[in-house]
C-alpha positions as CSV (number, residue, x, y, z in Angstrom):
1,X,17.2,3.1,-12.6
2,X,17.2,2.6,-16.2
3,X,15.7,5.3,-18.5
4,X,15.2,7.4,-15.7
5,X,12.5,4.7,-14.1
6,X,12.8,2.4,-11.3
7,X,13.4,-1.1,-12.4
8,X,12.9,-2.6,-8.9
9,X,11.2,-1.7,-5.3
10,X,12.9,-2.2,-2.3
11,X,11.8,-0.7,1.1
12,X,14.2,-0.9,4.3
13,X,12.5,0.3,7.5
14,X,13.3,-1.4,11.1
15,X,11.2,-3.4,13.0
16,X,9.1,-1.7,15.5
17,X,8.8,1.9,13.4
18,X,5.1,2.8,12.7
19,X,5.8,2.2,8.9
20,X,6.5,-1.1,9.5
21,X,3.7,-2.0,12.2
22,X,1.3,-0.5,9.7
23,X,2.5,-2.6,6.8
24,X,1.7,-5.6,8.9
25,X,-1.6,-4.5,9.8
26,X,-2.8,-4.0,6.3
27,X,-1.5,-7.6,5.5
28,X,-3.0,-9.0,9.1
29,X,-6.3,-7.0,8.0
30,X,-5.8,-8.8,4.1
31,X,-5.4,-12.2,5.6
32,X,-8.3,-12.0,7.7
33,X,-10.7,-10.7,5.1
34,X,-11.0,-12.5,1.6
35,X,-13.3,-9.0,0.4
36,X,-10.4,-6.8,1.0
37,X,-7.8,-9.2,-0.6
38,X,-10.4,-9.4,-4.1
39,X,-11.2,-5.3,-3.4
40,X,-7.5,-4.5,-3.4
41,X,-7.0,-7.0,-6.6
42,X,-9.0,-4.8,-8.6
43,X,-7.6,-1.6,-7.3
44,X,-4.5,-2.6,-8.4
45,X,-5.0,-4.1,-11.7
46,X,-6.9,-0.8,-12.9
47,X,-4.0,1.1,-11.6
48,X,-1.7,-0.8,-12.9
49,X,-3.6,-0.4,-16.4
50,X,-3.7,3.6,-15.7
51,X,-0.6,4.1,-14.2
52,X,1.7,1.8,-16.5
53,X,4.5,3.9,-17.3
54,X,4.4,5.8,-13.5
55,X,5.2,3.8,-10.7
56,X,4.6,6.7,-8.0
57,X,1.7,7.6,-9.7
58,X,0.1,3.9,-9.2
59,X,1.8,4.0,-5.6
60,X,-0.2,7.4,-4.5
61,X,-3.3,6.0,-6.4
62,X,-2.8,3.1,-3.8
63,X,-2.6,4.8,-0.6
64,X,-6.4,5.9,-0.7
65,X,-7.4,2.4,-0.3
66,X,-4.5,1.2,2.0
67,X,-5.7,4.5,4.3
68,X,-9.1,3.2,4.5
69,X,-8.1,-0.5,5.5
70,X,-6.0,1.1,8.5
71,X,-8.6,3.9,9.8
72,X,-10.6,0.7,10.3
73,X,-8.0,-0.8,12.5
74,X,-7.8,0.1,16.3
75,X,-4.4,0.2,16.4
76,X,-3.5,3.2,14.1
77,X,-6.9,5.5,14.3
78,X,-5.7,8.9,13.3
79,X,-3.1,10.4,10.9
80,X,-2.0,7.9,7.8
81,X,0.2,10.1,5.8
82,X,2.8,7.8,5.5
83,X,3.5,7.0,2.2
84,X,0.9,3.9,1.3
85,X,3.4,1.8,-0.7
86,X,2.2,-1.6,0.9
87,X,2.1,-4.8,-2.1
């Protein structure tokens, strides 16, 4: 922390937790489709524009997107209230 803001992200979780298989579904599902990677470039670079000054802000503004890309995936159909902190 410096100035009261983050000056680096880290996230720990262990292999196997649901955080962690959904973090490599939403980069399987990125991998697979080049519309999603270009989509979730321009999320991010108008967050990053909004949000310059408040990482959790841009983060939360995130997980709407990051949500949608999972509902579509068979594997975790349901509840996403995770936090969507995914790169």
């Amino acid at each position: 922390m410096e100035n009261d803001k983050r000056t680096a992200h880290l996230q720990l979780m262990l292999e196997g937790e649901e955080r962690w298989e959904k973090h490599l579904i939403f980069r399987d599902k990125l991998r697979e489709n080049r519309h999603l990677v270009e989509e979730y470039a321009t999320i991010k670079y108008k967050l990053a524009q909004e949000f310059q000054d408040d990482r959790e802000g841009y983060t939360e503004a995130k997980k709407e997107f990051i949500d949608k890309v999972l509902s579509e995936s068979s594997t975790f159909k349901g509840d996403h209230n995770e936090q969507g902190d995914t790169q």
